[in-house]
ZANUNU-906612 format. One record per residue (C-alpha): residue number from 1; z, y, x. Coordinates in steps of 0.05 Angstrom, whole numbers, plus 5000, padded with zeros to 4 digits. Layout:
BEGIN
rec i: NUM | w: Z | v: Y | u: X
...
END
This chain:
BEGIN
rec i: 1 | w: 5909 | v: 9347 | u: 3053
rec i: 2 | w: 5904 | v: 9274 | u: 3035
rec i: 3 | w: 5966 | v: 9252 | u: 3081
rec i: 4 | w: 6002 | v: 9312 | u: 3057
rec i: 5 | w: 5998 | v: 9295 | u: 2984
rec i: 6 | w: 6029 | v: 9227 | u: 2995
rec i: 7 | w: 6079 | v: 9255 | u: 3038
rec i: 8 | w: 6097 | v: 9293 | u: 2973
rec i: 9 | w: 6081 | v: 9236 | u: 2923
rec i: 10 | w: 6129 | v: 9192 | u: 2967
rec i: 11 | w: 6182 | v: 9231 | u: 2973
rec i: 12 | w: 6185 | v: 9252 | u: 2891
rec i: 13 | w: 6183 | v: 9183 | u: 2878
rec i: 14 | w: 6244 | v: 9165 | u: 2918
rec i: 15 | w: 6285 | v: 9231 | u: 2884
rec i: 16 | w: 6263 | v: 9191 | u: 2820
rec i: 17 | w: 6287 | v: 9130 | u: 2839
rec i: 18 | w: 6347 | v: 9166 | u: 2870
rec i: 19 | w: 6362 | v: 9183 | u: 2797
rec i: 20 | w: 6338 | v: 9123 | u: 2759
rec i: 21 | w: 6404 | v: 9085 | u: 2793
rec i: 22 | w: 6482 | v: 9112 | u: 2792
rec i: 23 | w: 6495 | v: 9112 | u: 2862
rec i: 24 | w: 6538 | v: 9164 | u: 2907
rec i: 25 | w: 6458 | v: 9189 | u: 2929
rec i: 26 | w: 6449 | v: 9211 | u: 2853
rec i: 27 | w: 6502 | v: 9262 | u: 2854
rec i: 28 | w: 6477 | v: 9288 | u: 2924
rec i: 29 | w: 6412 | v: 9298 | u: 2880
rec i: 30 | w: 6437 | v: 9321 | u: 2818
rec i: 31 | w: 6468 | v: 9373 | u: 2871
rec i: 32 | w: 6407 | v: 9393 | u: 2897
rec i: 33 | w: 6376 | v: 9401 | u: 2829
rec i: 34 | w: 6422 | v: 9438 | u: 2800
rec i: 35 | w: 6426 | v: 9497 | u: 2861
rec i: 36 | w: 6344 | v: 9490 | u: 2849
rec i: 37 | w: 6344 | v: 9501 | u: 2783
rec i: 38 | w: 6406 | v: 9557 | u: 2789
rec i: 39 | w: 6375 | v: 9599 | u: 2839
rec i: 40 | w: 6347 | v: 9669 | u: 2828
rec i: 41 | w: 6284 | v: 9656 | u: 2875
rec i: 42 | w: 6281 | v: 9584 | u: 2873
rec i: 43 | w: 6251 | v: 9576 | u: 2795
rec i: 44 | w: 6196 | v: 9624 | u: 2816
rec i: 45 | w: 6183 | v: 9590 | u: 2889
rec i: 46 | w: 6179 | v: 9523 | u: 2849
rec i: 47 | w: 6127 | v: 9548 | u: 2794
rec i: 48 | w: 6087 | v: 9578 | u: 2845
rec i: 49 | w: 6074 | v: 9513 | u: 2878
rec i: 50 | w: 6056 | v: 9478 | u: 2815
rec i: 51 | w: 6008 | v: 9537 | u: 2801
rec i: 52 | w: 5980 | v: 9529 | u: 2871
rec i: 53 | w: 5975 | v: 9455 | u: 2855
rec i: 54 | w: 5942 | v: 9452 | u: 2798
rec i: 55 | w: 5898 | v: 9509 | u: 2816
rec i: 56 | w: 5871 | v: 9457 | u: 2872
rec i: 57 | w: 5864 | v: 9403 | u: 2816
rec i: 58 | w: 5826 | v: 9445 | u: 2776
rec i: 59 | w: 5780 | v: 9459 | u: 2842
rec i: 60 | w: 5783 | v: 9383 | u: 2861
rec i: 61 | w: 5755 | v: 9365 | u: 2793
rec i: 62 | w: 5705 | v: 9428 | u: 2790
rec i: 63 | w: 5677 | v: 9397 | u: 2860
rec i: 64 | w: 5673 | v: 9329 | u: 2823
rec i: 65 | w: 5627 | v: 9350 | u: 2766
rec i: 66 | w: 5578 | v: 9377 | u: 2821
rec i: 67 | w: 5573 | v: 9330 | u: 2860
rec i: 68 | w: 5563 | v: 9289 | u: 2793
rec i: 69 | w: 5511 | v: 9338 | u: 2767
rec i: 70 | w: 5475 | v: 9334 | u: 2832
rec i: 71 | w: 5465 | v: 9264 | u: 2826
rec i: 72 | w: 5436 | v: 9274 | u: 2758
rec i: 73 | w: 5390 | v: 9338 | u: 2772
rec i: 74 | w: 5321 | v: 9316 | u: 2781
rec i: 75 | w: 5309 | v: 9389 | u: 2810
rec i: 76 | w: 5368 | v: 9378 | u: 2864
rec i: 77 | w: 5334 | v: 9307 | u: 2882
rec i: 78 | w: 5377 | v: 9271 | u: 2838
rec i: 79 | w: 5372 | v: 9227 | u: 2778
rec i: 80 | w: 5385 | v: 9166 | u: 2809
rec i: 81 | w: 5447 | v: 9138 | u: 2843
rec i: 82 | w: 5495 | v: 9179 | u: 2882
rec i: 83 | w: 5477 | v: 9186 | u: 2971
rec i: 84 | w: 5525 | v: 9147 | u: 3005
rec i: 85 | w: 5554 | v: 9227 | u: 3035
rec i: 86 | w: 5564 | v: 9243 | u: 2961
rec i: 87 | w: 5595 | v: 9169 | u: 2948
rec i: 88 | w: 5638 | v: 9181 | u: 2999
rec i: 89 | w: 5666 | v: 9256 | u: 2977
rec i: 90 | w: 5667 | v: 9244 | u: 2908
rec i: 91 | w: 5718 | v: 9180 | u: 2924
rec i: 92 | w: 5756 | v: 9239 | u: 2970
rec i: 93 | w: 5759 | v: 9288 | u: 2914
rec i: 94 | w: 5782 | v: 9224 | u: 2865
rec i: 95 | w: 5840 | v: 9204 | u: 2907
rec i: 96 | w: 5858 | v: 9275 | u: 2918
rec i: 97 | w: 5858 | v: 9292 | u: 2847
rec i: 98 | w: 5892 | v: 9234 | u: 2829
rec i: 99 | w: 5952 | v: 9242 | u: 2874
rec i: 100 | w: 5959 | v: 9321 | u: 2857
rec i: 101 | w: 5965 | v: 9289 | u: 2780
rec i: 102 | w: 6007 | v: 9246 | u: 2799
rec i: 103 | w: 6052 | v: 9289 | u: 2838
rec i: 104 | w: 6047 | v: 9340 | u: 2785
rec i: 105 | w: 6070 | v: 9277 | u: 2732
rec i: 106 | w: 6125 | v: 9261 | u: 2780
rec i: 107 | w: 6157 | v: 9330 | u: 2786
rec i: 108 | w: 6162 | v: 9331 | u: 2715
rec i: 109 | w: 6185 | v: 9270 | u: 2703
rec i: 110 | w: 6250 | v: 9291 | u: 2759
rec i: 111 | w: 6254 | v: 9344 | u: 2717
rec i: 112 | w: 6268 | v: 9313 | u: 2651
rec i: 113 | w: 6318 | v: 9250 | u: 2683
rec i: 114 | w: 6353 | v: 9311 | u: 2717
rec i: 115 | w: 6361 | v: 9344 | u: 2646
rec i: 116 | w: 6380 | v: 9280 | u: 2614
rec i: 117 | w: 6422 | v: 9256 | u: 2660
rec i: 118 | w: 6471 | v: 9327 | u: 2655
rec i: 119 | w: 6463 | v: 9314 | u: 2576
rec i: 120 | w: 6493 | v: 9248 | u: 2576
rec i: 121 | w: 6552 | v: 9275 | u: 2622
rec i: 122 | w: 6560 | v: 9332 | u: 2572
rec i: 123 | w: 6563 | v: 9273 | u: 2515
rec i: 124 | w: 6599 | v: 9233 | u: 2558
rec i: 125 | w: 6659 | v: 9289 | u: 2567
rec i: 126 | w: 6652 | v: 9303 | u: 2487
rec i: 127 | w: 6661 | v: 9227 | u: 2467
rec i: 128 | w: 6732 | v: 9224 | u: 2514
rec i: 129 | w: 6754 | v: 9286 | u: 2485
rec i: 130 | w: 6749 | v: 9271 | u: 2424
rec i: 131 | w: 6772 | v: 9201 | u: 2433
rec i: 132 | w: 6844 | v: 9229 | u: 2467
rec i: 133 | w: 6843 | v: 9280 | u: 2392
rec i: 134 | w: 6845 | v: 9217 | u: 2355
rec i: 135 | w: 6896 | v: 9182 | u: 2388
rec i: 136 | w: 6949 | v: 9236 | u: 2387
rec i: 137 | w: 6928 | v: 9247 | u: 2311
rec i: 138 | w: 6936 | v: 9178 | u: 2304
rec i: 139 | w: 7007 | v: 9184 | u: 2333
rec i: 140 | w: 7028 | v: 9238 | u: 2289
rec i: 141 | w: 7016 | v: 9200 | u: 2227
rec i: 142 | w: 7092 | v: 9189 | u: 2224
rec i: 143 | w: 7101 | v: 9261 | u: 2188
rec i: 144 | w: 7109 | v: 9285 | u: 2130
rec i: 145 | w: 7056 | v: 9263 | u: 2077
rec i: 146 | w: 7023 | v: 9321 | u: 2072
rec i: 147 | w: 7013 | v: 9331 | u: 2144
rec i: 148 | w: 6991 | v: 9251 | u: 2148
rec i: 149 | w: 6938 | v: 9270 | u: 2092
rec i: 150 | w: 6916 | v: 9328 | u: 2136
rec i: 151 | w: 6913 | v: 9289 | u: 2197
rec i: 152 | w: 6878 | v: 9237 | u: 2164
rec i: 153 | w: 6816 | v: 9286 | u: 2147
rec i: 154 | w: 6806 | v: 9307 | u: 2217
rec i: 155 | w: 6818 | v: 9230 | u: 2250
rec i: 156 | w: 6751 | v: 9225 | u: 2202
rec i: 157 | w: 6721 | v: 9280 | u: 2212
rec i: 158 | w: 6726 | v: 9262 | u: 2290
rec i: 159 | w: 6704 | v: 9200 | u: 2280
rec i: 160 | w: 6640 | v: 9222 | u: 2246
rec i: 161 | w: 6629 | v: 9263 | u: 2298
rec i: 162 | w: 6648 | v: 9202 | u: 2349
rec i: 163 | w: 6589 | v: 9166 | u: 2312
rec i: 164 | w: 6537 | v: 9223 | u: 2323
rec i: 165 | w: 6544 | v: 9234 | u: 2393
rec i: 166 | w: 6545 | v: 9156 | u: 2405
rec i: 167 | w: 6480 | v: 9148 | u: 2369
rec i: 168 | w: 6454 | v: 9212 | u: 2410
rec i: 169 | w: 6476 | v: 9185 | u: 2474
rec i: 170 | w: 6438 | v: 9116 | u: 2459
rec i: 171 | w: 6376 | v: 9157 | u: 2440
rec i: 172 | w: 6384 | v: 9198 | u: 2517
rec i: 173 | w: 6390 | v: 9124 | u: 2544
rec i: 174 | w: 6327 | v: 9101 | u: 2512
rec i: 175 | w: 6289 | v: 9155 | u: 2537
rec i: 176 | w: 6328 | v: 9148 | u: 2598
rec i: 177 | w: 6300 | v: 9075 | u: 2605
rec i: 178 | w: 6224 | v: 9098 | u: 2582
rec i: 179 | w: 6224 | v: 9152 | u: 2636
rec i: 180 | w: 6250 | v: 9090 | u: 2684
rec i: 181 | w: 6182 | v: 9050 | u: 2665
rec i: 182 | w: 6137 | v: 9111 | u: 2679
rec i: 183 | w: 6173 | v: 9115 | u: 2742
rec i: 184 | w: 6165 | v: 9049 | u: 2756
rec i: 185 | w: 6083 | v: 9043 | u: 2737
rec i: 186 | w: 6068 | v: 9112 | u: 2778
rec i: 187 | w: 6109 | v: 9078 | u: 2838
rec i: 188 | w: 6056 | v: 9017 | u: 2824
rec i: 189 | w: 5998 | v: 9052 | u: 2819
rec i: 190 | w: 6015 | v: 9093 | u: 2876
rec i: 191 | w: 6009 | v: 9024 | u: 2918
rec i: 192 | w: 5941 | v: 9016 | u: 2890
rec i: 193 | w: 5926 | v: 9092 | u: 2920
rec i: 194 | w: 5950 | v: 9070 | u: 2988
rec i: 195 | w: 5892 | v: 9006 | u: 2987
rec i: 196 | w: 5845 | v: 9051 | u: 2958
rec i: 197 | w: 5857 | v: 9110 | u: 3019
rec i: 198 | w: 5857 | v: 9057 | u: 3070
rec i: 199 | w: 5783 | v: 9027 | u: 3045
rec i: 200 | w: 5759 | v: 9095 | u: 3041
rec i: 201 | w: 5768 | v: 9107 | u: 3112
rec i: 202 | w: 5737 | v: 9037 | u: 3126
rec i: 203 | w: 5679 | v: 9065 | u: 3073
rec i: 204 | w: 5677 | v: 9131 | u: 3123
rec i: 205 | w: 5686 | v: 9104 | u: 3186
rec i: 206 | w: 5629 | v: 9051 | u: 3174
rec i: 207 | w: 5582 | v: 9110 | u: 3141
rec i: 208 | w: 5589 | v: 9155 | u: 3213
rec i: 209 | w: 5565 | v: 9098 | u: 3241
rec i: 210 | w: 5505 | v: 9088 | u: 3207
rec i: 211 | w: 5497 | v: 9160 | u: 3214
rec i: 212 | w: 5498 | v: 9156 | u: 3288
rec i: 213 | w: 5452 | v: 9102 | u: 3294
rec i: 214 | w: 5402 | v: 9139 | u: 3245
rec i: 215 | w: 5414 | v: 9198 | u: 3300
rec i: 216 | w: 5399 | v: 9165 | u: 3359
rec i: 217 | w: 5340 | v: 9129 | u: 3322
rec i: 218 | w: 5306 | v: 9194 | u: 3303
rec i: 219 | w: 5326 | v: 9226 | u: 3372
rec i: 220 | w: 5292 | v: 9164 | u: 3416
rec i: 221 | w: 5233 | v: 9140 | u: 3391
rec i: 222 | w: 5205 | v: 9082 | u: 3412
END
């Protein structure tokens, strides 16, 4: 489960990157997307995995509490520290719900660069458009003066509107460049995961030991 997760976490975080950066890959992805996102099936097949998903998180983090209200249940043999079997799950069921948020955080995250990104073409397209409209009105100020007075209305009206979709493609970069950050922080703190897995199994691995030696101390008395 664990392995799979990252398996996921990894590979979201390179369509992110993918997408952060205007290379000839980004267009392969905004491909992808867009056929994902297009499909009949595909909308449904992709919300049914993030139900399934956070379904599980919701179990992971149900299995958490217990184990947490064991440890505080005088009843249950509790009220004191957690039992180095519970330690050990309760870290499992940490890392597990952390990477299911995290892939859950990612996938949205995709989801809005990939929306952003097709907005600023769309702006992009609209700004050069209008930019050719106001050099042929431009050109066809020679006229007649009534037609240069005309012309001169719509080479500022198109220029307003020149202004609003500049300022609204600087707002799509900013949140452009915030959704970079949070890429970049998850992508961090997905490093930290990878330590924290790899001590876990140390944590485990040294535990079944002790275990064993408990066994064969019970099993052989001297």
């Amino acid at each position: 489960m664990i392995q799979l997760l990252f398996v996921v976490l990894v590979a979201e975080a390179a369509v992110a990157t993918v997408l952060l950066f205007k290379t000839p890959l980004r267009k392969l992805a905004m491909l992808g997307l867009d056929r994902l996102k297009r499909g009949r099936r595909a909308p449904v097949a992709v919300k049914t995995v993030a139900g399934v998903v956070f379904t599980l998180l919701a179990s992971t983090l149900y299995s958490m509490a217990e184990i947490s209200g064991r440890a505080g249940d005088p009843e249950g043999g509790g009220g004191a520290a957690l039992s180095p079997t519970d330690q050990v799950l309760f870290s499992r069921h940490l890392l597990e719900a952390s990477l299911m948020g995290y892939s859950l955080f990612l996938a949205l995250v995709i989801d809005r660069l990939h929306q952003y990104i097709r907005e600023l073409r769309g702006l992009k397209k609209n700004v050069e458009a209008v930019s050719k409209q106001n050099k042929m009105l431009e050109e066809g100020k020679h006229g007649r003066s009534q037609e240069i007075a005309k012309y001169q209305e719509e080479v500022a009206t198109l220029n307003e509107e020149m202004k609003k979709l500049k300022l609204q493609v600087q707002e799509k970069t900013k949140e452009v460049h915030v959704a970079q950050d949070k890429t970049l922080a998850i992508q961090k703190q997905s490093e930290s995961l990878l330590l924290e897995y790899d001590r876990l199994l140390e944590d485990n691995q040294h535990l079944r030991e002790q275990l064993q030696s408990i066994d064969l101390r019970l099993s052989n008395p001297s």
